[in-house]
FIROLUM-862814 format. One line per 10 residues: their letters; for each residue x, y, z of N, C-alpha, C, CB. Coordinates in steps of 0.02 Angstrom, whole numbers. Each point is the difference from the previous one (the first is absolute). Glycine has a CB too. Layout:
// residues N
a	X/Y/Z/X/Y/Z/X/Y/Z/X/Y/Z  ...
***
This chain:
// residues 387
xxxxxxxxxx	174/-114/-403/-63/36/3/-32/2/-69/43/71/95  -89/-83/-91/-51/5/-63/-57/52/6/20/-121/-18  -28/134/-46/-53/56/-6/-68/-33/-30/97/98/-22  -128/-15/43/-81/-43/-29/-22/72/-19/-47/-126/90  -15/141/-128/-34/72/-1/-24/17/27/-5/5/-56  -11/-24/116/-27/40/45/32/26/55/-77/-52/-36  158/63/19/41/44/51/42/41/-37/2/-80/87  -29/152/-63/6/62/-38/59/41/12/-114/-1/1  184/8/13/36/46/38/4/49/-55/64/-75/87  -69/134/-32/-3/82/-45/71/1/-42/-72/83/109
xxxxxxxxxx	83/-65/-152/90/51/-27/-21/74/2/59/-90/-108  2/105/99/-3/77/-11/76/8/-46/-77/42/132  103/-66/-133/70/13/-29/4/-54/-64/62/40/126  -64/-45/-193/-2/-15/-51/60/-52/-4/-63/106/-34  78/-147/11/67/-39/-15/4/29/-82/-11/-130/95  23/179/-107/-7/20/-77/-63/-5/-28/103/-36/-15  -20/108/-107/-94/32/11/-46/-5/-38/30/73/42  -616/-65/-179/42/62/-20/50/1/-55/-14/18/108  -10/-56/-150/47/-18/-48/-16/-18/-66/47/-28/89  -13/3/-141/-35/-24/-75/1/-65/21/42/80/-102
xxxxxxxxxx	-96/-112/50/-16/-69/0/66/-49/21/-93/32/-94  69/-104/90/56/-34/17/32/-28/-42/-40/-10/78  107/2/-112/20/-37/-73/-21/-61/0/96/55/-17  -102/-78/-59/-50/-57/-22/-69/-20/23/99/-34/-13  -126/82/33/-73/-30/29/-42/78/-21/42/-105/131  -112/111/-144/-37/27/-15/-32/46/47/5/-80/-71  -33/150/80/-24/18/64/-58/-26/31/50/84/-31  -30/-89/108/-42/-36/29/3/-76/-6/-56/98/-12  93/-146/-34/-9/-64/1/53/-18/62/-40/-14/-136  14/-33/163/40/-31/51/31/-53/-6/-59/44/52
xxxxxxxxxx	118/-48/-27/54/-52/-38/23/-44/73/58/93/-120  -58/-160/107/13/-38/56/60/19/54/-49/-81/-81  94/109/59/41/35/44/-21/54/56/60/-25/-95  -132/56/62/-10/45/49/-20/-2/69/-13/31/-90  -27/-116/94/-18/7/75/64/6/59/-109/-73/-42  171/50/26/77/-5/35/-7/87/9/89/-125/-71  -85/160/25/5/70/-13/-45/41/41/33/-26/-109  -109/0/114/-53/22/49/24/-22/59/-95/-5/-70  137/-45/98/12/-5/48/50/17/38/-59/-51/-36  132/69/4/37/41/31/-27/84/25/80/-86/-70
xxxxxxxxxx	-119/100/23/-56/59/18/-29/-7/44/-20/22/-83  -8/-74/109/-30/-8/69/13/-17/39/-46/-1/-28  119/-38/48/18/5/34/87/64/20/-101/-125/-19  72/150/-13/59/80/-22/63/-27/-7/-51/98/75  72/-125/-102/69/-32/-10/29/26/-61/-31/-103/56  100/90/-47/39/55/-58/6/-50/-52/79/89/74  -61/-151/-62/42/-49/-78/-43/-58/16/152/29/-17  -163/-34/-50/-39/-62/-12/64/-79/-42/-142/114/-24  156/-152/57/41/-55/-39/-48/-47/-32/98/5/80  -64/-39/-125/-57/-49/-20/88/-51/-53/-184/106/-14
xxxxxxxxxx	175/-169/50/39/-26/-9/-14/-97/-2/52/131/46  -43/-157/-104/-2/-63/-13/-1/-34/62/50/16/-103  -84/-75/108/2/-49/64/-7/39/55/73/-80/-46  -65/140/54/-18/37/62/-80/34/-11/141/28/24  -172/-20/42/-65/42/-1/31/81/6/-87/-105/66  45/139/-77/17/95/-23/12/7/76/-95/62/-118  136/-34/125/43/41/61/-8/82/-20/105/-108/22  -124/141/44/4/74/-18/27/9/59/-93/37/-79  111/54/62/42/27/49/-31/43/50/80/-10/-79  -92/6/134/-45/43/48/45/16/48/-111/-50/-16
xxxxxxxxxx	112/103/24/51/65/53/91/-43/-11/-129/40/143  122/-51/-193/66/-21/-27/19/-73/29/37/128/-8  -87/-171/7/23/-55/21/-50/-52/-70/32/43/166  11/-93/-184/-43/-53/-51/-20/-41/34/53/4/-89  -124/-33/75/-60/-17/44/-20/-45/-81/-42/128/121  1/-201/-102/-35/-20/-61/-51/4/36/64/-67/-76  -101/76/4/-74/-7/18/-22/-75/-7/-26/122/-41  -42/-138/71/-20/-62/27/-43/-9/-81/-7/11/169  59/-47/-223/-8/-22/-59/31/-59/-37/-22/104/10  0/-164/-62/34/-19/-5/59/28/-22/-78/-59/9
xxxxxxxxxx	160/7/-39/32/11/-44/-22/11/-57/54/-43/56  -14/71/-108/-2/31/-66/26/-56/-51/21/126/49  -54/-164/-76/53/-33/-47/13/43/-63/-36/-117/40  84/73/-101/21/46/-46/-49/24/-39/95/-45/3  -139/27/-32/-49/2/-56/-47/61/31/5/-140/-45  -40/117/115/0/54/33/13/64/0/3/-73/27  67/73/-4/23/50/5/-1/56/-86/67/-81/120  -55/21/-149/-14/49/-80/-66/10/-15/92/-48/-59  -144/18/85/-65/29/-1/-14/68/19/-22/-102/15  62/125/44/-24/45/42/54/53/-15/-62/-78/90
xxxxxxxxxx	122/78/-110/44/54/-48/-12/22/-27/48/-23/-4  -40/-21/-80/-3/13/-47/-49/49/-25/52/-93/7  -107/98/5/-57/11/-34/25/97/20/-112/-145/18  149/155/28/-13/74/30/51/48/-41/-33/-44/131  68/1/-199/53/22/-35/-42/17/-64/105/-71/58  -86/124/-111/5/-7/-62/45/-18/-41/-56/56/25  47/-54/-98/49/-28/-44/93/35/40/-120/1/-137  116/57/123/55/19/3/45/-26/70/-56/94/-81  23/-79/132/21/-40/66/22/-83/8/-81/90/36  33/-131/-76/2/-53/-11/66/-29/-29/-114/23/-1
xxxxxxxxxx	145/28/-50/80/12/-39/38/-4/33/-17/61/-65  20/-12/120/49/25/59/4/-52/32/-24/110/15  -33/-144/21/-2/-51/36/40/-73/-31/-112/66/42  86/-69/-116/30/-50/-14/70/17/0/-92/-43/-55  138/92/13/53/47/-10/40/-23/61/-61/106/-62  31/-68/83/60/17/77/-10/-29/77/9/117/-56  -74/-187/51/-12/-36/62/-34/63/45/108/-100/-12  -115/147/-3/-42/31/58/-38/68/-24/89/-50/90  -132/76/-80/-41/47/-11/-14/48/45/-31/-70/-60  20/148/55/-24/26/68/-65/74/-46/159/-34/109
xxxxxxxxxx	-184/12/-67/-71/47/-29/-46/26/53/-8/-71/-100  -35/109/105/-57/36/36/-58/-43/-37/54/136/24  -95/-152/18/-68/-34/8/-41/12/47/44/-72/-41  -122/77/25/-39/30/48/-45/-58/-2/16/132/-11  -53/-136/85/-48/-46/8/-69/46/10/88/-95/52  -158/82/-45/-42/17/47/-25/-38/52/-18/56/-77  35/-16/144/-8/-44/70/-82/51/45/186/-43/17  -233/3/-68/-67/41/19/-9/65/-47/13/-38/130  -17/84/-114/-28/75/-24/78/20/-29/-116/43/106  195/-53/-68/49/33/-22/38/-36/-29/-9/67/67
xxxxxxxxxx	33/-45/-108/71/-12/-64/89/19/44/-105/66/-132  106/-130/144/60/-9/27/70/-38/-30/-89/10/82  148/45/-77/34/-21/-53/81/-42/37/-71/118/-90  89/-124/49/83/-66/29/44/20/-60/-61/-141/56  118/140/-18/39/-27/-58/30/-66/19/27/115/-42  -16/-149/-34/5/-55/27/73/-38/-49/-153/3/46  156/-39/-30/66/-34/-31/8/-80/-16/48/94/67  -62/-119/-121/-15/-79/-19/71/-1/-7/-123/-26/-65  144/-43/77/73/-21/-3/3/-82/3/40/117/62  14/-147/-90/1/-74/-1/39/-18/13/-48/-15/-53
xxxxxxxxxx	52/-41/114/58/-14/47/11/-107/1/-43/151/97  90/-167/-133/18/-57/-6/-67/-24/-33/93/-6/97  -98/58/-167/-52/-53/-31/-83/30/7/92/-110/40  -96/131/27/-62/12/15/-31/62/11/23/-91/33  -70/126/-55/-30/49/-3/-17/35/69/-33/-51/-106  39/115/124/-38/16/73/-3/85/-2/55/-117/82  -92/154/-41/-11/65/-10/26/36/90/-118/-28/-120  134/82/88/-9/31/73/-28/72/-21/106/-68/71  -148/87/-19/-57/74/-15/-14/41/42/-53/-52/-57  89/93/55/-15/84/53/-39/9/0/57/59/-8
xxxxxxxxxx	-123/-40/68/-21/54/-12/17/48/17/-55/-46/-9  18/129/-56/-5/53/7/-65/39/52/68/-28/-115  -25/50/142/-95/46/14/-16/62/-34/-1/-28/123  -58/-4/-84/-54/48/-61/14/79/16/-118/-96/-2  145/111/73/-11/60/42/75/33/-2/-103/-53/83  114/109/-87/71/21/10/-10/20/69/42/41/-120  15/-55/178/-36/48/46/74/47/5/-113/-88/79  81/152/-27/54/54/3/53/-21/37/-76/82/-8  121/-40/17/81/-8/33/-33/-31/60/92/112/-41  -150/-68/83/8/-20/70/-45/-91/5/2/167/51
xxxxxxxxxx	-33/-156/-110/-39/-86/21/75/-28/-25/-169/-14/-36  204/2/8/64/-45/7/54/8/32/-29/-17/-79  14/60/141/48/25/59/50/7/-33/-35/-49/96  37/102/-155/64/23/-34/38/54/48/-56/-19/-123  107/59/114/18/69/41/-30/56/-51/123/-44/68  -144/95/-37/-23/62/-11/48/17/-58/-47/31/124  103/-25/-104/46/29/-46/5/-3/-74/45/-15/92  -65/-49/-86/10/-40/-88/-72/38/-46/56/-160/51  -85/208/-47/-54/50/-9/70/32/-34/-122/8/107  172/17/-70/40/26/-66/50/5/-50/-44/20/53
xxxxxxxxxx	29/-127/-69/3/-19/-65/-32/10/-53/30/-52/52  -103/79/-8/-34/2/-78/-13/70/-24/-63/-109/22  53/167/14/15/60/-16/59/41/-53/-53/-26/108  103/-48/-116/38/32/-43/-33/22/-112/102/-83/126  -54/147/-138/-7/-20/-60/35/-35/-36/-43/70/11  111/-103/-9/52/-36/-31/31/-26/53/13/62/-98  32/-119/36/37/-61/50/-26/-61/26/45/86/33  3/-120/-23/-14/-66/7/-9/-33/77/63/0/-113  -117/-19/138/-17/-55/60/-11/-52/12/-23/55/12  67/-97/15/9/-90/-12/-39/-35/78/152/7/-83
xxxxxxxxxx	-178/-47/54/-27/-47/61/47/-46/-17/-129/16/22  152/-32/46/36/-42/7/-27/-76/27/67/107/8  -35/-160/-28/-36/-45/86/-9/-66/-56/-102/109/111  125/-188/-62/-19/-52/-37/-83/-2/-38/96/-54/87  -90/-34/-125/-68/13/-25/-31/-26/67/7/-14/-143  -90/56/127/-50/-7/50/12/37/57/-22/-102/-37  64/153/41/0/75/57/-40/41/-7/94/7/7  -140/-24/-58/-36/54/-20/19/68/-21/-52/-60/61  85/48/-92/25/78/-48/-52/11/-46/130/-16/-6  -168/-24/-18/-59/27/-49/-43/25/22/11/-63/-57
xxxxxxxxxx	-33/39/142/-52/29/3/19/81/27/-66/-124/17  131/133/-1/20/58/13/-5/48/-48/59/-52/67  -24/64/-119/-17/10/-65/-28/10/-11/27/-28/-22  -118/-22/23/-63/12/-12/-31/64/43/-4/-128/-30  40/130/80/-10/71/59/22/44/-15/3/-42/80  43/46/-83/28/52/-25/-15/41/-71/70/-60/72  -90/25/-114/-38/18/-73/-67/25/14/58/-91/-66  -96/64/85/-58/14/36/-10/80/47/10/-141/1  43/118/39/0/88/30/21/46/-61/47/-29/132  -12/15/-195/5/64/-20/-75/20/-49/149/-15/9
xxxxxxxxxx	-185/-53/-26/-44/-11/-29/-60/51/27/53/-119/-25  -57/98/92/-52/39/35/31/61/42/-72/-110/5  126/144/-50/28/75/39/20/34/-65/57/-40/128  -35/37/-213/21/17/-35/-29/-25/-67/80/19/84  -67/41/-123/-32/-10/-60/67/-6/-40/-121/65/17  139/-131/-14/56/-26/-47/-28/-77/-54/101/54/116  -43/-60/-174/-23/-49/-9/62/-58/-11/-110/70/-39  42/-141/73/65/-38/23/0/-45/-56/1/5/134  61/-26/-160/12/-76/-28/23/-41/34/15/32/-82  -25/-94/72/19/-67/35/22/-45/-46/-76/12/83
xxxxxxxxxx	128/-50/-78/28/-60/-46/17/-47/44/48/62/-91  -116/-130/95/30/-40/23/-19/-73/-5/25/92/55  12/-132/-39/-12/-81/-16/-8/-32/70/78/-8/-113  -144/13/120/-67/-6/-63/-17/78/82/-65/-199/-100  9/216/31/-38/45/57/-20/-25/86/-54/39/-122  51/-1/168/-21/-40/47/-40/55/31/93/-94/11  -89/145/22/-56/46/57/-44/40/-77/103/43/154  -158/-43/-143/-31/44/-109/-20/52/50/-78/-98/-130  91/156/146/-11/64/11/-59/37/-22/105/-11/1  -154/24/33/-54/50/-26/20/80/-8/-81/-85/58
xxxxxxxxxx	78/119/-115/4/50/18/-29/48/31/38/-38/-57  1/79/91/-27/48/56/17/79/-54/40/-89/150  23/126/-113/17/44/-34/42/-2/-56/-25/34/88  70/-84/-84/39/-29/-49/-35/-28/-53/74/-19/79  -26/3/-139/-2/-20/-92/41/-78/25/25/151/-103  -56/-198/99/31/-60/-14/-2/-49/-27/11/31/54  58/-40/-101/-2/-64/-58/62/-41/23/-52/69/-115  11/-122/136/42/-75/27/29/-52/-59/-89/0/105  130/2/-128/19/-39/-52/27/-83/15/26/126/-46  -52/-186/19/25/-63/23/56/-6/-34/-98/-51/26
xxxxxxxxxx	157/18/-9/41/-5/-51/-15/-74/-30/88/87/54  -81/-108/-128/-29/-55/-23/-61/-14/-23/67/-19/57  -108/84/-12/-81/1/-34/-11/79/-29/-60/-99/98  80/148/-69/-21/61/-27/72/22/-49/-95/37/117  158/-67/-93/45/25/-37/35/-63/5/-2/130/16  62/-145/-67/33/-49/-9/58/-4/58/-37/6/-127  72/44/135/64/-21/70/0/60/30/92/-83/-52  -34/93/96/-26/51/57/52/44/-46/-37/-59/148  114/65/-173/19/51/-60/-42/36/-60/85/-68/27  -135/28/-46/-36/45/-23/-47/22/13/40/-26/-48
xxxxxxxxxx	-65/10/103/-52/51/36/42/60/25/-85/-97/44  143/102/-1/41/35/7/-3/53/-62/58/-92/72  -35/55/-123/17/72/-59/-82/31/-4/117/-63/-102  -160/23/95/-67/34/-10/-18/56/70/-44/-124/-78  83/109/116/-53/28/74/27/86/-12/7/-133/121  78/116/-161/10/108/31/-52/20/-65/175/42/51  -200/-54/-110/-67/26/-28/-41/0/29/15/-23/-73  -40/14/135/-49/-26/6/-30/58/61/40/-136/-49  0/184/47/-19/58/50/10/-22/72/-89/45/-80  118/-107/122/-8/-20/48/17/37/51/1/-82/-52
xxxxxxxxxx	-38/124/142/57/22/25/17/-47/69/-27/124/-56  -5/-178/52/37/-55/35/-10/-73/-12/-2/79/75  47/-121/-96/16/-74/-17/17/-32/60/41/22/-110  -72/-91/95/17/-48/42/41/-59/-31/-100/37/60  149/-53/-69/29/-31/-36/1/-85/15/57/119/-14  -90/-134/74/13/-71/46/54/-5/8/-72/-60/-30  134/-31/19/45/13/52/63/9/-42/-59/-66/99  106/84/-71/47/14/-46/55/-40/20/-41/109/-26  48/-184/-24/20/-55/-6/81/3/-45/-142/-40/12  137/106/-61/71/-19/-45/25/86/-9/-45/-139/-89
xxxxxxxxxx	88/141/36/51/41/5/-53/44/-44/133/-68/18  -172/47/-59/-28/24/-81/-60/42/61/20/-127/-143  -76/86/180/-33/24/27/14/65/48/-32/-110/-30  93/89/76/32/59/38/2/67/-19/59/-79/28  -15/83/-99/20/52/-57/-62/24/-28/108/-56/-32  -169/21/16/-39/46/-42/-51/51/70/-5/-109/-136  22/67/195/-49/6/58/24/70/19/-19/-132/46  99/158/-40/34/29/2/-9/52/-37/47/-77/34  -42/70/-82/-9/64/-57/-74/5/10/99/-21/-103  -148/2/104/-75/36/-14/32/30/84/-133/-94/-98
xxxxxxxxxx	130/70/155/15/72/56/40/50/-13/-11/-64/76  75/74/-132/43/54/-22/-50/41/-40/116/-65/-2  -161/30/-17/-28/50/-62/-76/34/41/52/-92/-133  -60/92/192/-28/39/13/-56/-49/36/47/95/-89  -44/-146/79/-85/-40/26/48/-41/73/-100/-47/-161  34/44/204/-13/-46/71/-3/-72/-24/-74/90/67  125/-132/-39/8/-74/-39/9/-10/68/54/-16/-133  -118/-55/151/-11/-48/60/11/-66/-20/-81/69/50  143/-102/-19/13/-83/-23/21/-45/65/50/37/-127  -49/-71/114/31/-47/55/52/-48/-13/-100/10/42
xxxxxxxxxx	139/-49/5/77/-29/18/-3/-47/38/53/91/-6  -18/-160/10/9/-34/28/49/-9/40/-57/-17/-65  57/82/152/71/-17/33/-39/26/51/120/9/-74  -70/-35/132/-27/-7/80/-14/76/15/80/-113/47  -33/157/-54/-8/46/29/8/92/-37/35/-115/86  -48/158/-61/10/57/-42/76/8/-15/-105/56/50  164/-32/-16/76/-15/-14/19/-61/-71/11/25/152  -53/-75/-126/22/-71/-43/-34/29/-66/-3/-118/98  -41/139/-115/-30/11/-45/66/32/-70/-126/16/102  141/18/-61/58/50/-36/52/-44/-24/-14/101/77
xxxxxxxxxx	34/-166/-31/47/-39/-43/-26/-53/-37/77/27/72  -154/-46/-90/-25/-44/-19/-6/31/-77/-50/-51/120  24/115/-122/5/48/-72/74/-26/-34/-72/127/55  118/-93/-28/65/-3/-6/37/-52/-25/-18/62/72  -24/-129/-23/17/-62/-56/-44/-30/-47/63/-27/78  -89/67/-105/-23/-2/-62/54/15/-41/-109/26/31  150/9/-32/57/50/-55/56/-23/6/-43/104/9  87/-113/-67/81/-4/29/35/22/12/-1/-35/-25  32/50/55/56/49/45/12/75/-35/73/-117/37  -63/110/-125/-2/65/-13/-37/41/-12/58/-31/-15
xxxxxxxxxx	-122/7/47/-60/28/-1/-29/42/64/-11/-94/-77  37/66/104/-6/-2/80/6/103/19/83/-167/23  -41/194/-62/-1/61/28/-45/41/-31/103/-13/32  -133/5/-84/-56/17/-55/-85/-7/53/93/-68/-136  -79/19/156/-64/-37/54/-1/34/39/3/-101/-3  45/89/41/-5/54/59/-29/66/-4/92/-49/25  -75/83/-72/5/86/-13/-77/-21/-9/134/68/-69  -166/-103/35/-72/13/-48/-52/-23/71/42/-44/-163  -2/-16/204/-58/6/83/17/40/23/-21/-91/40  55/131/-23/13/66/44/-39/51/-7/101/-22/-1
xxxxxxxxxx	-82/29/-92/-51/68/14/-81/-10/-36/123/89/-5  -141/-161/-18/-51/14/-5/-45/-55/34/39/70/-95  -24/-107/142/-48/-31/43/3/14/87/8/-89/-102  -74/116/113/-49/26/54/8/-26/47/-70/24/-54  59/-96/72/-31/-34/62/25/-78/-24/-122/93/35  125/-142/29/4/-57/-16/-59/-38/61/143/18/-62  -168/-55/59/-65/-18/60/36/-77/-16/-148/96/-8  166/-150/52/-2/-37/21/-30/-36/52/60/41/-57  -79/-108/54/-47/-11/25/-24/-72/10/-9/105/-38  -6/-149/113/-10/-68/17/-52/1/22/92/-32/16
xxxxxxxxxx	-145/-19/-35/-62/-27/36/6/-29/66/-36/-22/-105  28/36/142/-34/-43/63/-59/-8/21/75/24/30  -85/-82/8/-65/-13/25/-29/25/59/24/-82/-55  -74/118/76/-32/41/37/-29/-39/42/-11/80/-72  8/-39/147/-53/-59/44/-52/43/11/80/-81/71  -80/141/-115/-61/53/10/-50/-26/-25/55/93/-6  -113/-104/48/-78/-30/-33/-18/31/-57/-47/-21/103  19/7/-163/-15/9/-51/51/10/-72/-85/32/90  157/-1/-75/46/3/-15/67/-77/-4/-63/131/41  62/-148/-94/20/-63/-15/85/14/-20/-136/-47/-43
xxxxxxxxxx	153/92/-10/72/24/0/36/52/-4/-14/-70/-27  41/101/54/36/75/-11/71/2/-5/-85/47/62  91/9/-101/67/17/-21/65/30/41/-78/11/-83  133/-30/102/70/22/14/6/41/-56/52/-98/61  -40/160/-51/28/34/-47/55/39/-5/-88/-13/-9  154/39/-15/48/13/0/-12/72/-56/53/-134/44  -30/205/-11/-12/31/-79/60/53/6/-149/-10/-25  173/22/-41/39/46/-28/12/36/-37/12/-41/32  -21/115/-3/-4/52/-50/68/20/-30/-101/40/61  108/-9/-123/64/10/-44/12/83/36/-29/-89/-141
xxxxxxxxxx	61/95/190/33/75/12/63/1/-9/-71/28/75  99/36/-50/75/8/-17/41/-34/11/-15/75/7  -2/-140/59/60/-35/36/-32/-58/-62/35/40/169  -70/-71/-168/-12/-66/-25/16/35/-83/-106/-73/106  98/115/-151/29/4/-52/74/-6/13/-95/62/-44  117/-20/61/84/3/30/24/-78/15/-16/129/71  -10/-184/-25/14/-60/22/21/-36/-80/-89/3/128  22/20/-163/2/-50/-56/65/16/-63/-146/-13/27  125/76/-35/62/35/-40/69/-39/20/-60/126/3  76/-125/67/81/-1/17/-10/-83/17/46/147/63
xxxxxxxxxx	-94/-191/-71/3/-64/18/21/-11/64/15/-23/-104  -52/71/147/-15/-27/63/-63/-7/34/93/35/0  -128/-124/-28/-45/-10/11/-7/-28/42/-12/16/-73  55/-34/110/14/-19/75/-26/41/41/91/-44/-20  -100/126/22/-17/62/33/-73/2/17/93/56/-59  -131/-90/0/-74/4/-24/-36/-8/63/12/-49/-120  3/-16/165/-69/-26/62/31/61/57/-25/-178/-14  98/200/23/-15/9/59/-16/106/-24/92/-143/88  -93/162/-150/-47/35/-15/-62/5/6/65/-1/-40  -110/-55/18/-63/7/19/-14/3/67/-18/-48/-92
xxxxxxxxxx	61/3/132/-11/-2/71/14/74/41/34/-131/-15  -30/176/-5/28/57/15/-49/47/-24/115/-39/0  -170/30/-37/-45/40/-59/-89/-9/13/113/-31/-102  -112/6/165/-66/26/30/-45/37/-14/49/-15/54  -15/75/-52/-36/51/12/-8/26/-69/35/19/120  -12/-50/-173/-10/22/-82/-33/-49/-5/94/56/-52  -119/-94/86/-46/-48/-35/14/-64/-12/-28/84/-43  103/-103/56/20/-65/-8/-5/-71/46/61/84/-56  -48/-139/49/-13/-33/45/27/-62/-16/-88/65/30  148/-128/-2/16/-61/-11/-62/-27/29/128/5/-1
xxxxxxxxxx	-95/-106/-15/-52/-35/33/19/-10/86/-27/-64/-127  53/83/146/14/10/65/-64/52/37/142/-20/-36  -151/69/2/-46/43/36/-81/-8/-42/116/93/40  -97/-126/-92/-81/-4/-15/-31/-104/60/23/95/-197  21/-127/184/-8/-53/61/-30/34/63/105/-65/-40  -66/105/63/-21/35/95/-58/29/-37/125/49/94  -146/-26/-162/-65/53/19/-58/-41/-23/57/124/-22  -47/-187/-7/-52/-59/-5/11/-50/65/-1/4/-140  45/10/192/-40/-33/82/-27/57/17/79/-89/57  -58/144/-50/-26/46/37/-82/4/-17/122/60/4
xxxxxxxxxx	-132/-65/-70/-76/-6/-11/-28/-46/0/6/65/-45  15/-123/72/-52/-66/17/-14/-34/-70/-68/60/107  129/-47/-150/-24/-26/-55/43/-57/-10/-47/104/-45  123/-124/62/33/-83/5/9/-16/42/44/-7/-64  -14/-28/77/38/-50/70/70/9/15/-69/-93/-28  62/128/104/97/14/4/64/-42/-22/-41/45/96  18/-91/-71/6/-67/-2/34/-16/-89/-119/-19/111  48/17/-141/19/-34/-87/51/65/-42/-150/-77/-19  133/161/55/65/47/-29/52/-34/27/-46/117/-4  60/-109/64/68/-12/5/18/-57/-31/4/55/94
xxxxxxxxxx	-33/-111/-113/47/-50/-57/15/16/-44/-34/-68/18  -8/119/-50/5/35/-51/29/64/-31/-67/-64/25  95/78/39/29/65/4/71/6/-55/-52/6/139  59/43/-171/72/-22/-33/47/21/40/-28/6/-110  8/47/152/58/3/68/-46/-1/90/99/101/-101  -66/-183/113/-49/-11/62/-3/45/58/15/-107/-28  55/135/53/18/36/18/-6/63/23/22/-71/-40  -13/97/-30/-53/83/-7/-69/4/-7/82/40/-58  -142/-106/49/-46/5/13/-17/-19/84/-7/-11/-133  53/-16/173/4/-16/53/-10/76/43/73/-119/-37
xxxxxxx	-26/159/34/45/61/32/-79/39/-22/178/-9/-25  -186/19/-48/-64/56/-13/-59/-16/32/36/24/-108  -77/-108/134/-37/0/30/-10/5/93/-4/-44/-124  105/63/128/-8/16/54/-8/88/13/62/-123/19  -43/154/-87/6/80/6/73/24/-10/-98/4/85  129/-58/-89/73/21/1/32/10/-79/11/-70/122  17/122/-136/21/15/-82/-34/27/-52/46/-78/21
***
């Protein structure tokens, strides 16, 4: 299947998460890359590829589609890169074969932004580019659960999105910040590589820091942020032991710290931390998630057959109460799912019951859950009523 611009399918659900100019280019100048960029915009698509000998492929309701273009040769392809970098990026790129930055285009009247990622593969140059939207929308436009409203009400402690890349944990995040934005007079910091949702303020104070452009690495933005009066951080994802620990201590010391993790599920999450550390660490960890992290939201994209609605979220969530502190303390994290599965009525929910409550609303295909189900079974039995 090939695409063209003049076929429009709606999104509503972000693949990750109105903005400053675009690096290396001037405001308002338009840079040959942008018409690719105007056009994943019009035809609402999440990833834009752009790859040697191949024509640009984008991603629409999660499927890669090229558009009806030629191939890219090399020279090309560095025509239409390069230019969107400055000096310092240009380093990195050369440095370390790949680059990742925020860039904005204008597609008509609006400033639409990507992050994007240059990288060189056997020699040859090629990009791949998110878009961001411009719009945050609330819990209920991303058929989130009600419940997760009280993640953000907290004053301290730590809340992890969980979920591979492209589950959209950013744009969750971006929701969730947003609601406290437009319900509380707090002020937020953000540290992240590279910026991606730029927040207007509502009731909230907010200073978004890039790492690499506003501050040199994410440790010392860290030491700068407890000066910095913050009473909630966003830390992005939390990749190493150094990040974990400082993420950790700003929630001991009194501030709301929002980050994200790379593991399937809320339970898994807990041993994915864990192997970060070495064994004699391991009981130190424990004690510091127990008592000072809140909630865990995990979370899978699927594709919707709801008209206008292109992808929505499976979501899995877990609040830190007495049993799930207790589980973690005594290392029985085995206890964790069929806890939540038991915790309804506090608000909890596996992907077993958020699956039955996205057929029940006409929003997937019985059919594509149950392949997807992590237990076929118990989503079987719940859409009959049974359990």
């Amino acid at each position: 299947m090939t695409l063209d611009a003049k076929s429009e399918p709606k999104s509503t659900f972000a693949s990750e998460e109105s903005a400053p100019v675009a690096r290396g280019s001037k405001k308002d100048i338009k840079l040959e890359v942008d018409k690719y960029l105007e056009a994943l915009v019009k035809l609402d698509g999440s990833d834009l590829h752009l790859k040697v000998d191949q024509p640009p492929y984008m991603r629409v309701k999660g499927s890669l589609q090229p558009l009806k273009a030629p191939p890219i040769g090399q020279e090309k392809m560095k025509e239409l890169c390069l230019p969107m970098l400055d000096d310092r990026q240009l380093k990195i790129l050369d440095d370390e074969g790949g680059a990742d930055f925020a860039y904005t285009a204008l597609v008509g009247d609006t400033r639409w932004r990507f992050r994007v990622n240059l990288l060189y593969q056997q020699g040859s140059l090629g990009m791949v580019a998110r878009k961001v939207n411009n719009t945050i929308p609330d819990f209920e436009g991303l058929y989130l659960p009600g419940s997760i409203e009280r993640l953000c009400t907290l004053d301290q402690g730590m809340v992890l999105l969980a979920g591979v890349t492209g589950s959209g944990k950013s744009t969750t995040i971006g929701s969730m910040l947003n609601y406290i934005n437009r319900n509380y007079r707090k002020h937020i910091l953000t540290l992240e590589d590279p910026v991606e949702f730029v927040f207007t303020e509502d009731k909230c104070l907010i200073n978004q820091r890039e790492v690499g452009t506003d501050v040199k690495n994410f440790e010392i933005g860290m030491k700068h942020a407890v000066r910095e009066d913050p009473d909630i951080i966003l830390v992005g994802e939390l990749r190493d032991t150094e990040t974990f620990k400082t993420a950790i201590h700003a929630a001991e010391t009194g501030h709301l710290v929002y980050g994200t993790i790379h593991a399937s599920n809320a339970p898994s999450t807990i041993t994915r931390i864990l192997d970060l550390f070495p064994q004699e660490e391991h009981a130190a960890i424990r004690s510091a998630m127990a008592f000072n992290m809140k909630g865990i939201v995990a979370q899978k994209l699927l594709k919707s057959i709801k008209e206008g609605v292109s992808r929505v979220p499976s979501v899995e969530l877990m609040f830190f109460d007495v049993l799930v502190r207790k589980y973690i303390l005594e290392e029985q994290e085995h206890m964790l799912a069929d806890h939540i599965r038991k915790s309804v009525r506090d608000g909890m929910q596996d992907f077993t019951m958020s699956l039955k409550n996205l057929i029940d609303q006409g929003l997937i295909d019985r059919q594509a859950a149950l392949d997807i189900a992590p237990n076929r079974e118990a989503l079987q039995m719940a859409l009959k009523g049974i359990g």
